[in-house]
Structures are given as C-alpha cells and as structure tokens.
N, C-alpha and C positions, 0 to 999 in steps of 0.2 A: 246077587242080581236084584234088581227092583220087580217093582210090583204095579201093578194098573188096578186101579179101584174104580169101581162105578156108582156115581153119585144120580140119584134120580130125584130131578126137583119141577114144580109145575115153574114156570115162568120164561118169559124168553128171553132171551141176551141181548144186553144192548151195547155194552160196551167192554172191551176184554184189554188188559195192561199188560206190557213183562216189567216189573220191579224188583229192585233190587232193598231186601229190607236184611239188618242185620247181617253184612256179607253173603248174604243165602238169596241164591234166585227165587223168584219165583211168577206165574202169571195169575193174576187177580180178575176176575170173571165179575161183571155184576149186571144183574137182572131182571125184568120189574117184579114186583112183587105179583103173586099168582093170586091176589086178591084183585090185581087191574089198580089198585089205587095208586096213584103217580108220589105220593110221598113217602113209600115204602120200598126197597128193593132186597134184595139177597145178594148178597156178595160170599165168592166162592173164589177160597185162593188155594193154587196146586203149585206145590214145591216141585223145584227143577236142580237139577247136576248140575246143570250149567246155563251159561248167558247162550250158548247155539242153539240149547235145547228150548228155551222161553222163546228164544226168536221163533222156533217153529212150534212150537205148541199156540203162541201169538196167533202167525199164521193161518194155523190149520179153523183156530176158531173163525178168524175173519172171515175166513173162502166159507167157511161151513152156515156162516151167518151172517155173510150178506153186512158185515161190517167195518 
C-alpha cells in the first residue's frame, strides 16, 4: 500500500498541473518563492497511480487554494 508524506515549505501556491512525464503520472505544484521575490519559485511534484488520482489530487489543491 502507499504512503502519504508531509512536505512543509514556506511559500504559497500559485499554480498546481496533473502531467504526465515518462508514462508516470504525476501533479506538479509550483510556488512563489518564500523569499517574495517574483523571479524565484519552488516547484514540487507528487507522483500519482494514476491519471483519476492527479485529477483529484489537481482538484483538491485548486478548492484548497483558491486556484
């Protein structure tokens, strides 16, 4: 069975993807940088089983942030 890990990063989310890289789902997060400087950001990508599960991992970020 899988696993849920908790990533703790200062920044807030502006834009969240589901892509597909190498046959392997996955949704790609990216952030601004927790410095505030607009040419910096954090990108954070979470591996998915599948293309239903990126759909709602997609989801879950948009509703939760407002994107």
């Amino acid at each position: 069975m899988g696993y849920v890990e908790r990533v703790e990063v200062k920044g807030t989310p502006r834009h969240v993807f589901g892509i597909i890289a190498r046959l392997e789902w996955e949704v790609e997060v990216w952030m601004d940088a927790p410095t505030g400087d607009s040419s910096d950001s954090i990108i954070v990508r979470i591996p998915c089983t599948s293309e239903a599960e990126a759909v709602d991992l997609v989801r879950v970020w948009e509703e939760a942030w407002g994107l």
